[in-house]
N, C-alpha and C positions, 0 to 999 in steps of 0.2 A: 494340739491334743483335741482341741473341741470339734477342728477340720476331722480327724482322721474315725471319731467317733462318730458325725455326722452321716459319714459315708460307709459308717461298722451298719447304722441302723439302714438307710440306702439299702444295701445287700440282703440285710435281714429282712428287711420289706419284700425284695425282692423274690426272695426264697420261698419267704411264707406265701406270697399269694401265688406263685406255682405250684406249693406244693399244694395248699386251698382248691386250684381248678382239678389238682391231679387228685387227692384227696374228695372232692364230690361226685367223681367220676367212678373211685375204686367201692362205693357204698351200695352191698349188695346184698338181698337177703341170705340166711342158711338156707341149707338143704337142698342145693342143687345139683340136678342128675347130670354127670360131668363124664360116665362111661357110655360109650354112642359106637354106634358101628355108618361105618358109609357104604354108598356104591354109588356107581357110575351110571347106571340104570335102571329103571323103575322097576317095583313090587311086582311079580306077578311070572314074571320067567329065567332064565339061568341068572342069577346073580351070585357077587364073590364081593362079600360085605367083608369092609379092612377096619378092624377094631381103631379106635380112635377115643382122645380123652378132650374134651370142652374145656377151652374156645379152641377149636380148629380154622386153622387160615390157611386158604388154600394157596398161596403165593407161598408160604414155608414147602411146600414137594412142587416140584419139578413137572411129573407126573401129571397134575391139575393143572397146567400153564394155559389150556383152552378147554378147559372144563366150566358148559353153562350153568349146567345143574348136578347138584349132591341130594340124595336120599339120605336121611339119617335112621336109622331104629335103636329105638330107647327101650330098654324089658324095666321095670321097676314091679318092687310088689307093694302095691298098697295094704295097708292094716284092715281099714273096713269100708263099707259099702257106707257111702255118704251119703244124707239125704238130702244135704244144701247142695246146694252147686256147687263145684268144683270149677279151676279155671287152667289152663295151659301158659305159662309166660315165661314168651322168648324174651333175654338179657337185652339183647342184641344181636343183629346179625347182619349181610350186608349182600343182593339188595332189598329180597323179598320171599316170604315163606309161605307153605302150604300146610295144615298140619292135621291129620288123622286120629284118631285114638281108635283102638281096637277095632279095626277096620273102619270105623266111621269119620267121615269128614267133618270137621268143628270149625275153620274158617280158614283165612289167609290176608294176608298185609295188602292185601288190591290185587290189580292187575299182574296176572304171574306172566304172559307174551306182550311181545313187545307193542308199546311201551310199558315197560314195566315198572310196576310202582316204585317208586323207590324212598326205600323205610332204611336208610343211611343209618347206622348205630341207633336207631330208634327204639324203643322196646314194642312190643308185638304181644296185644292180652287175648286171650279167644275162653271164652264161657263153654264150659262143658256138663251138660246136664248130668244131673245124679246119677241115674241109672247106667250113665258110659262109663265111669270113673269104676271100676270091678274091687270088691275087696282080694286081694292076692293079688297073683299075675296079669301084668298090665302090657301094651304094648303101645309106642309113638311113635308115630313117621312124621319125618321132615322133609319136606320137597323145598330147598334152597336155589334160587336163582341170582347167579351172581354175576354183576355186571360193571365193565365189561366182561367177558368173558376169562378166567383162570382170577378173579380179583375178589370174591364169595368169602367169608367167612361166617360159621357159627357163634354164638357165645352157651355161658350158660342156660338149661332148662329147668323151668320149677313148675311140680303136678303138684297144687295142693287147695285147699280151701278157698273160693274168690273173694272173702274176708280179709283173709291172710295177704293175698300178695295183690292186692288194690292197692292199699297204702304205699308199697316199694315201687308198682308199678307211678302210680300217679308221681311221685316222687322224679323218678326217671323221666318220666315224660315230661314233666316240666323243664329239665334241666335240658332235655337234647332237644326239644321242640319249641313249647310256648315261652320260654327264657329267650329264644333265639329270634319267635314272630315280633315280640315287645321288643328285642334290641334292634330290628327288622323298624317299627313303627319308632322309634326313638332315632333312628338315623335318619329317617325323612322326615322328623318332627324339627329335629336341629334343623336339616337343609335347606328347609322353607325359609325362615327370616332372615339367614345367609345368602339365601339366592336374591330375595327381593332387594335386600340390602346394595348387591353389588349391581342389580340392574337398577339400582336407581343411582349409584355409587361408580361409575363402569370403570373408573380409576382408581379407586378401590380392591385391586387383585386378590387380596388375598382373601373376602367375602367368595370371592368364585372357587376356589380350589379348595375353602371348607367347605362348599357344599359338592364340591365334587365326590370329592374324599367322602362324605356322609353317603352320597347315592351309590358310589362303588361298595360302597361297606353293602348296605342293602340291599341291591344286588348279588353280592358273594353271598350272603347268607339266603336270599331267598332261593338260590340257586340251590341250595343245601339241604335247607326245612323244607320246599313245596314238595309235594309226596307224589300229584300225578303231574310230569310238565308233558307236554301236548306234541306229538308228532313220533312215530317208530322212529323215522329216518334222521329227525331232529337230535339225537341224542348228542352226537359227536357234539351239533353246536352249542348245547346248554352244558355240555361240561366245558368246550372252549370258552363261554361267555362266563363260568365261576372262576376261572384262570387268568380270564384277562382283567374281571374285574378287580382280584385284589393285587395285582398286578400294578394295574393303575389308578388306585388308591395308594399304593405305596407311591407312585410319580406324580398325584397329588397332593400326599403329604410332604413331600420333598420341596415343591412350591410353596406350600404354603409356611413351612418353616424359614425357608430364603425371606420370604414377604415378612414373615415376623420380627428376625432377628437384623434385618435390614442387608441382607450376603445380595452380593450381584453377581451372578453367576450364569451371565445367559447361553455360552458356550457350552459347558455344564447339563444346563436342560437339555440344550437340544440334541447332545448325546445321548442322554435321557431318554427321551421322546421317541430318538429313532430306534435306540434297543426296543423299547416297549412296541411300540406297534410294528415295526421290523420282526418282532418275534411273535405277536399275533398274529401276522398275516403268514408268515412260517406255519405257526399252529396250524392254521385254518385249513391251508393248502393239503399238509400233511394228514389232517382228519378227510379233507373228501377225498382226495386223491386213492388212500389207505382206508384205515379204520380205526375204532374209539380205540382199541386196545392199542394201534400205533400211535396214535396220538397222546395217550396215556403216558407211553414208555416216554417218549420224545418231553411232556411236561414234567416226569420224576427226574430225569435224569438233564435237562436244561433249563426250563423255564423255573419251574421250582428254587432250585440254587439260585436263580441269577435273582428271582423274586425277592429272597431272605438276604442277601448280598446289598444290595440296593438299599433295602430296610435299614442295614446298618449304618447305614449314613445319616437318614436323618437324626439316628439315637444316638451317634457320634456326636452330631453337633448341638445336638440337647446338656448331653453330657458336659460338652466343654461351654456352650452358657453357663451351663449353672455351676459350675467351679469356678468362672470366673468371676458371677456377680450370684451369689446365693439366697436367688429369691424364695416367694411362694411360688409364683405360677411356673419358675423353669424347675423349681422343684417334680411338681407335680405332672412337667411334662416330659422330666426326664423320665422319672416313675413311672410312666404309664407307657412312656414311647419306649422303654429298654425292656418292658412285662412283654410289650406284644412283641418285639424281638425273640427274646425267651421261648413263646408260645411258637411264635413261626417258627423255631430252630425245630421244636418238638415235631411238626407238623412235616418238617421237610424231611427230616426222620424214619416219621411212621410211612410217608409214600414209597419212600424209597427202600423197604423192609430193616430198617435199622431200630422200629419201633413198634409193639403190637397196634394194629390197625383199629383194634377194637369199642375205643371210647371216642375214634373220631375226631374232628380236627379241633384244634386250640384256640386256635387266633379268632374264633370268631367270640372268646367271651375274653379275649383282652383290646381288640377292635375299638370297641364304645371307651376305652379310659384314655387315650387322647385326644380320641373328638372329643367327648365331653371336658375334658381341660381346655381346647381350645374354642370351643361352644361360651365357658365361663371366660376365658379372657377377653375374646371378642365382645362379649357382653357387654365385660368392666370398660374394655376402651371404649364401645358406644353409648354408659351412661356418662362414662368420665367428660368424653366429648361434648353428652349433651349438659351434663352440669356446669363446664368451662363454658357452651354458647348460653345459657341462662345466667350465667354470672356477669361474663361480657353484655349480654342483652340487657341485665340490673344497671351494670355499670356505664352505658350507652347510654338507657335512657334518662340514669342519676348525673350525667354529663348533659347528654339535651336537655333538661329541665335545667342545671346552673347555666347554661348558656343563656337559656330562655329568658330565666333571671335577668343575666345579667346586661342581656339586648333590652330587655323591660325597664330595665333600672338607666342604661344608656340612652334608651327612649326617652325616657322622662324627664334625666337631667336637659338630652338637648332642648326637646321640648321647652323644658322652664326657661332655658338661655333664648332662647327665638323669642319666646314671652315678651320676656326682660328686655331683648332686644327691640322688638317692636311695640312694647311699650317707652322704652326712651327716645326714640326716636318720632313717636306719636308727641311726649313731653316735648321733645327737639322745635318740632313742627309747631307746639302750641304756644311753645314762646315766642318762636321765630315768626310768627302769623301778628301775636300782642305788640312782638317788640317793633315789627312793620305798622301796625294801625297806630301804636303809640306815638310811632315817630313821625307818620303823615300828621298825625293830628296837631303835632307839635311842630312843623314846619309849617305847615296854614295857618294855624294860630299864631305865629311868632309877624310874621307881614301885618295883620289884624291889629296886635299890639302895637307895633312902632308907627301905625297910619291912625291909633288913637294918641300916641303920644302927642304927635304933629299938629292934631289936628288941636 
């Protein structure tokens, strides 16, 4: 009964904190303008605007499968003529916007040609002075660039006070950005004493493959958060390089769990090994060879799968530790290894259209909960180890001191016996010297005597 409870809360934990990631993702302000019109090309000559309701994803029509860029127009009537500023905030959208108000330009997410910034599910705030913001009839354009190319979508729009939606914005920005740089700076903070650890430890494996698993992590995410990365031509490789990274973070948590639980499996790896980088160099070839959109298609519908596939293993054998010895730490690494499982499921999901794209990927805010389980364990074995060498190092030198002792104490007894000894034998000699003079004396003297008798 107390097993089957144990693992009733398991689930529930489990549930809750998906629903927690899915739940801080869905927190969004009212009063979002959700009826929009698109086109294919720009303001100014024959256009055939197709009414359209917010979040629009351009992977749901057919139609858009190589469409760079979407125009949006938003009509709203505002109530009055504002004197503060007003501000324009995009939800999200994916990968970069431009935005006008009643003909005038108010800003954009960076770089809209290639390379283009990329503001991944970010939210997008632009200050709109007083005097643009019209009381009545208003008008918005959106100039969306989606990249690669047919993979664009919009989210909601909110025209309203820059008071108002500061707070919702900053909110959002924290959770898809700077939550993401700090778990970014927390995966290379783990890394470091892991790394040092194993290079001074080189026998030691499994120090190396937590700091791997930490650099890959940091990697994948920066690949994600950085907003300008460097190079037009470069694209295809910096989405290859956030693919292979978590990739192979999954093949260095899979090591480093073998190293934990003490499984010998070197066969195993090296199937391992050669999927993973047999299917990055796959990747690679297929991005220069083709292009990101080919390479895209070729990671949703291969590498992706075979990614989350893989994953299941180490949460497999978490799982059956801790059923069979029910501790704290396989607890918590079952916990956190079967979340990011969970999160990857989601994630393979939404690439592959089975999921709205719009809140963006998962796994990178269930990533940090079992490095950091295994960050703490590794810890515990290395104070444990150094408390065991301080206790031994107590007990060594509370054994060389009684030895010391007791060579001191054996010192001294011999010492006293040589003494004793060479004092008796000094006695010996001083008799034997007496009992010699005695006896000459009394052999001379005795002739002496008997030539007095005589005489």
């Amino acid at each position: 009964m107390k097993a089957a409870l144990r693992w009733l809360r398991i689930v529930g934990a489990w549930i809750a904190l998906s629903m927690l990631v899915e739940l801080l993702h869905k927190r969004a302000p009212a009063g979002a303008l959700v009826q929009a019109e698109y086109s294919l090309t720009p303001p100014g000559g024959a256009q055939t605007w197709q009414p359209v309701t917010l979040p629009h994803d351009w992977r749901a029509d057919k139609t858009l499968r190589d469409a760079g860029t979407l125009w949006y127009r938003l009509r709203f009537e505002h109530d009055v003529q504002e004197r503060d500023p007003g501000a324009v905030l995009l939800w999200y959208l994916s990968m970069n916007a431009a935005v006008w108000l009643n003909g005038e330009r108010v800003g954009d997410g960076g770089a809209m040609n290639a390379p283009v910034a990329r503001n991944w599910f970010r939210p997008l705030l632009f200050s709109v002075p007083a005097p643009l913001l019209r009381g009545g009839a208003n008008e918005l354009l959106i100039e969306v660039r989606g990249v690669p190319a047919g993979d664009g979508f919009l989210g909601p729009v909110y025209v309203d006070d820059m008071q108002k939606l500061l707070p919702a914005y900053e909110s959002r920005y924290f959770l898809k950005v700077t939550f993401l740089q700090l778990t970014c700076v927390l995966f290379l903070t783990m890394a470091l004493p892991t790394g040092i650890l194993w290079f001074k430890r080189r026998q030691d494996t499994i120090y190396l493959w937590h700091a791997a698993a930490a650099v890959l992590s940091a990697i994948y995410i920066f690949v994600i958060v950085y907003k300008n990365l460097p190079g037009a031509q470069a694209a295809p490789f910096w989405e290859w390089l956030r693919v292979c990274a978590i990739g192979w973070m999954i093949v260095a948590i899979i090591m480093l769990i073998h190293r934990y639980l003490g499984i010998q499996r070197p066969k195993l790896e090296r199937i391992v090994w050669i999927i993973e980088l047999g299917g990055a160099a796959l990747m690679l070839a297929y991005g220069l060879l083709f292009d990101a959109t080919g390479m895209q298609r070729f990671v949703n519908a291969a590498w992706e799968p075979a990614v989350v596939a893989l994953g299941g293993y180490p949460a497999v054998l978490m799982f059956k530790a801790y059923a069979t010895q029910p501790d704290r730490p396989g607890f918590w690494l079952m916990l956190t290894g079967n979340l990011l499982l969970i999160l990857g499921i989601h994630d393979l999901l939404m690439v592959n259209h089975l999921w709205p794209p719009y809140d963006g990927f998962y796994v990178n805010y269930g990533a940090p909960g079992p490095l950091i389980a295994f960050t703490g364990i590794l810890l515990e074995r290395f104070l444990h180890a150094l408390r065991e060498s301080e206790t031994l190092n107590r007990e060594l030198a509370a054994r060389v001191e009684q030895k010391s002792d007791e060579l001191r104490r054996s010192y001294d007894e011999r010492k006293a016996l040589e003494d004793a000894h060479l004092l008796a034998e000094e006695r010996g000699r001083i008799l034997m010297d007496m009992h010699d003079g005695i006896g000459g004396r009394l052999v001379s003297t005795l002739p002496r005597l008997e030539k007095s008798g005589q005489t």
